[in-house]
C-alpha positions in Angstrom: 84.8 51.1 112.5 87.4 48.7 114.2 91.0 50.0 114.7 93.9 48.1 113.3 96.5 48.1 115.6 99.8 46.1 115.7 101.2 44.6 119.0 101.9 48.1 120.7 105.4 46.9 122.9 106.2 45.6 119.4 105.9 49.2 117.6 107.5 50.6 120.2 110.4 48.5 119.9 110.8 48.9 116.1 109.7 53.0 116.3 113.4 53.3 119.3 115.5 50.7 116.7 114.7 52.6 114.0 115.0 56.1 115.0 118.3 55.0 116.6 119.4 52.9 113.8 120.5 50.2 116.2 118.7 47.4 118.4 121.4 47.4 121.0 121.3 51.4 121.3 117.3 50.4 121.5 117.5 48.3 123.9 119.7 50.5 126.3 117.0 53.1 126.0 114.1 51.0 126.9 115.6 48.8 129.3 115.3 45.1 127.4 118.0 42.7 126.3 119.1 43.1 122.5 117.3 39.8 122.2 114.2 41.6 123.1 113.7 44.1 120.7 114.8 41.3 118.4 112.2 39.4 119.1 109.5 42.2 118.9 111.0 43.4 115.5 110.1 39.6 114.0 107.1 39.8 115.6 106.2 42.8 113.9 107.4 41.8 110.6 105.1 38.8 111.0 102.1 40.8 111.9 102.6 43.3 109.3 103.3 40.0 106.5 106.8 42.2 105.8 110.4 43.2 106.4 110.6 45.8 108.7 114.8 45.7 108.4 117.5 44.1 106.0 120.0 42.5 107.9 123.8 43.3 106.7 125.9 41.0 109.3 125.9 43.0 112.4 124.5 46.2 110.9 120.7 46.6 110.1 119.2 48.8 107.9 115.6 50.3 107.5 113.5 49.4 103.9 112.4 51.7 102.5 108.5 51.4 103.2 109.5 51.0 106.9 111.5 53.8 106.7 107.6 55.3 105.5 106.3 53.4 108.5 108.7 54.7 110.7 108.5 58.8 109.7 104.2 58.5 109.9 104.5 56.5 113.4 107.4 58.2 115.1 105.7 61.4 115.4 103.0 60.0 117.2 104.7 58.4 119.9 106.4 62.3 120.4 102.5 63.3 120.6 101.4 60.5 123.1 104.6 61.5 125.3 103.6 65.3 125.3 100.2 64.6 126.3 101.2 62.0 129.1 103.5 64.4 130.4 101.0 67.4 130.5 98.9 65.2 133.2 101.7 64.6 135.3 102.6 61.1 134.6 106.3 59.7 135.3 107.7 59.5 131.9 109.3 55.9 133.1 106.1 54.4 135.0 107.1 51.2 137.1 106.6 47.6 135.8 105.5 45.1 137.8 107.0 41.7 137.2 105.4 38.4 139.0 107.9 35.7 140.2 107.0 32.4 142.0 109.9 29.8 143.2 110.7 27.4 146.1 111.4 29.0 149.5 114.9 27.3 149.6 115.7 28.5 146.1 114.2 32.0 146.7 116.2 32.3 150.4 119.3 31.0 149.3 120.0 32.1 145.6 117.1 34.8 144.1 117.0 37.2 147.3 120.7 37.8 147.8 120.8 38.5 144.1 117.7 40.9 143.9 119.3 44.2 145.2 121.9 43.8 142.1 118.9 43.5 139.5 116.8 46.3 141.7 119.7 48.7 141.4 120.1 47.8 137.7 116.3 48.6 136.6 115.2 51.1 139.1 111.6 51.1 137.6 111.0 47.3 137.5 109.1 45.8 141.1 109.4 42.4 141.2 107.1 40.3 143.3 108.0 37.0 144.4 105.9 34.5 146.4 107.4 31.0 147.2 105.2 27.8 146.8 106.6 24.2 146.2 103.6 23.7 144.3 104.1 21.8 140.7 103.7 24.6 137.7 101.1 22.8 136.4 99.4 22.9 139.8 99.6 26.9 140.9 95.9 28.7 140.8 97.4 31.8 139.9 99.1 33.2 137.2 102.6 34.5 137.1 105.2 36.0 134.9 107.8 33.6 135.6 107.8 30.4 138.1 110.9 29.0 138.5 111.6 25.2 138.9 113.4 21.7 138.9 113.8 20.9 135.7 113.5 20.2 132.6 110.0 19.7 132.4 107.7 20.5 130.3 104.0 21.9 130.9 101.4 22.3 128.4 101.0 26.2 127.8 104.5 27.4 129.4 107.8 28.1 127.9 111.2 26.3 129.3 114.5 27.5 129.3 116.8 26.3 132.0 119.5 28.3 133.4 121.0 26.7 136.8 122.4 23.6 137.3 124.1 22.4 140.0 125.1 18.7 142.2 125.0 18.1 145.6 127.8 17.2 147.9 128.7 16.9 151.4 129.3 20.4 153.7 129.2 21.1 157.4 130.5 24.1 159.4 134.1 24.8 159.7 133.2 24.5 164.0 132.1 21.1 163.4 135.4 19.7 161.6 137.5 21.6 164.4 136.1 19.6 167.0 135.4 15.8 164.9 137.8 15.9 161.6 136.8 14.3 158.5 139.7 13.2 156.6 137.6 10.0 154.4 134.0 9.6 154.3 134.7 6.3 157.0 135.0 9.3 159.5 131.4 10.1 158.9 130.4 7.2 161.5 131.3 9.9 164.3 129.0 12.7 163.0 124.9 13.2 163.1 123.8 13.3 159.4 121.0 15.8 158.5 118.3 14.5 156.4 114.9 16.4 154.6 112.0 14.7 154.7 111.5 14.9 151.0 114.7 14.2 150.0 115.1 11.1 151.6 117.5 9.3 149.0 120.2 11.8 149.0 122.5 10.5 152.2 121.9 6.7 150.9 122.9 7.5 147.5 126.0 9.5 148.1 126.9 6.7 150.4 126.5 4.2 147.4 129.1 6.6 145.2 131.6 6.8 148.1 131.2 2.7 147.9 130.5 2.9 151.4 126.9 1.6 151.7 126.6 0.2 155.4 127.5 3.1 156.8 126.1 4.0 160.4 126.1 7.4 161.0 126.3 8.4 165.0 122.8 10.3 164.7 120.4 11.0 162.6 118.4 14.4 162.3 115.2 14.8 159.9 113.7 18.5 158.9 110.8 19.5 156.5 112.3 22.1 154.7 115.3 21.9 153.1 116.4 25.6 154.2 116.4 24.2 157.5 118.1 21.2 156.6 121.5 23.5 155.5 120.8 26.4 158.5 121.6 23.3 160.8 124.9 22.4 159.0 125.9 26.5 159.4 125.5 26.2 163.2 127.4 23.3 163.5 124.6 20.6 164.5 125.6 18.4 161.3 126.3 17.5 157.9 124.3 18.2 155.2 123.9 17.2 151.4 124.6 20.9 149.9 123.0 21.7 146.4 126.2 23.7 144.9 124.3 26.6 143.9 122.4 27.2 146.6 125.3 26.7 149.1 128.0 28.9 146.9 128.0 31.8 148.8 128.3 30.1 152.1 131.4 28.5 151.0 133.1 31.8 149.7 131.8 33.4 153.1 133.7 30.5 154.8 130.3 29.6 156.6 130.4 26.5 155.0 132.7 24.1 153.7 132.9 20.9 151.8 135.3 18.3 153.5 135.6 15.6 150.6 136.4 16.5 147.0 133.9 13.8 145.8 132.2 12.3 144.6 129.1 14.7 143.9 125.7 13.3 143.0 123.7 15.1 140.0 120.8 17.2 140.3 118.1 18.6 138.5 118.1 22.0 136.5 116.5 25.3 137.7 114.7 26.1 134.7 112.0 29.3 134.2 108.4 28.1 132.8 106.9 31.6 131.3 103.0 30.9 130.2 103.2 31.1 126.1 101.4 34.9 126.3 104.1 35.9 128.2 107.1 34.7 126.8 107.6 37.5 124.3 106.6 40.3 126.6 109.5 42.3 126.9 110.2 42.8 130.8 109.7 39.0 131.3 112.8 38.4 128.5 114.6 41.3 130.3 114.7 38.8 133.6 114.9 35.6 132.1 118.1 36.6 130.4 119.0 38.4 133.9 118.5 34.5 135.5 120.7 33.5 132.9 123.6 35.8 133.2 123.8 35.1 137.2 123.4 31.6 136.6 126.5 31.1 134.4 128.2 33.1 136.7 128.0 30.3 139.7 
């Protein structure tokens, strides 16, 4: 006979908000954004065809067949921990989360933030890999790839949650020994270039209504990384995507000599597959991105 069985990270979301009579208390305990065990609650109640909770402003509140539900299923997940623990299992087994972005984006912004979200979830590994590869384009699968933006791909989920322009910045070395005090000065100095960026330089010139202008050198690179590590050691000036180049003008590594003008960029945005986008660990660091991206 075939078992019936709901969405199992969905019951075990509704089996920790209803025991604890809160989502947010639920959510501290298995390690998800509030949003999460939302999210698995409704999907629940749209598996089962009924209301799991009535919903009192901030407060929510078992019905009373869930509350039914709830006594019948809870002591069963107090059975399948006994047993799991009487083979020696971690009671908190690790989770495994799949990342692909750019190598710029993944060097500059994602690693130095990593150790933060490592020592917030102890038992998540995240695993990143760095292609510049178009989503749509990628042979394997992943949990979340992380792009320009917006987009949208057949199949994936879009949420942005980075944006940023690009300006002007050079090494503080480099104005020391050839001031910039207007962008005219920047006929003295060797402009870096990427080669697949090539419009930047000529269309920040066209904003600072200085079109014509002749640099004193020109320097091309591949990658863009490259492109800004070159500007840190002085060689040149680069056109700095402000997120990616934050942190090197706190640490003073950078700076920006012109207050404008700044040219607008595209969005880093996460595309999730559509089987993913509910699962609860990929929510967890979506909403993660999104936190440390407001905070640029």
């Amino acid at each position: 006979m075939k078992r019936i069985l709901p969405p199992l990270n969905a019951l075990r979301a509704f089996e920790a908000a209803g025991r604890l009579g809160s989502f947010k208390e639920a959510a501290t305990e298995l390690h998800v954004t509030q949003g999460a065990i939302s999210q698995h609650v409704r999907l629940l109640e749209e598996w089962l065809s009924a209301p799991l909770f009535e919903r009192h402003n901030r407060r929510v509140v078992l019905t009373p067949a869930a509350k039914t539900y709830l006594a019948e299923i809870g002591p069963l997940f107090e059975q399948l921990s006994r047993s799991t623990a009487q083979y020696g299992f971690p009671t908190t087994a690790s989770r495994t989360l799949s990342v692909n972005a750019s190598a710029t984006f993944t060097l500059r912004w994602l690693v130095p933030r990593l150790a933060k979200f490592g020592a917030e979830h102890v038992d998540v590994d995240v695993r990143v890999e760095t292609s510049n590869e178009s989503v749509e384009s990628l042979k394997d699968i992943y949990d979340i790839i992380i792009r320009g933006g917006p987009d949208t791909f057949y199949g994936y989920a879009m949420r942005p949650f980075l944006s940023e322009e690009r300006m002007p910045v050079c090494s503080p070395a480099l104005l020391q020994r050839l001031p910039l005090c207007m962008p005219e000065d920047l006929r003295q100095h060797t402009l870096l270039h990427t080669s697949s960026l090539p419009r930047l330089w000529p269309d920040w010139l066209v904003s600072a209504q200085i079109p014509a202008l002749k640099p004193a050198a020109t320097l091309t690179f591949d990658h863009f990384y490259l492109t800004l590590q070159a500007a840190i050691d002085g060689i040149g000036i680069a056109m700095g995507p402000t997120a990616l180049v934050s942190g090197d003008l706190a640490a003073g590594r950078l700076v920006a000599p012109f207050t404008g003008p700044r040219l607008p960029s595209r969005s880093y945005c996460t595309y999730v597959p559509d089987g993913k986008s509910a699962d609860d660990l990929v929510m967890l660091f979506r909403s993660w991105l999104e936190s440390e991206g407001a905070a640029v």
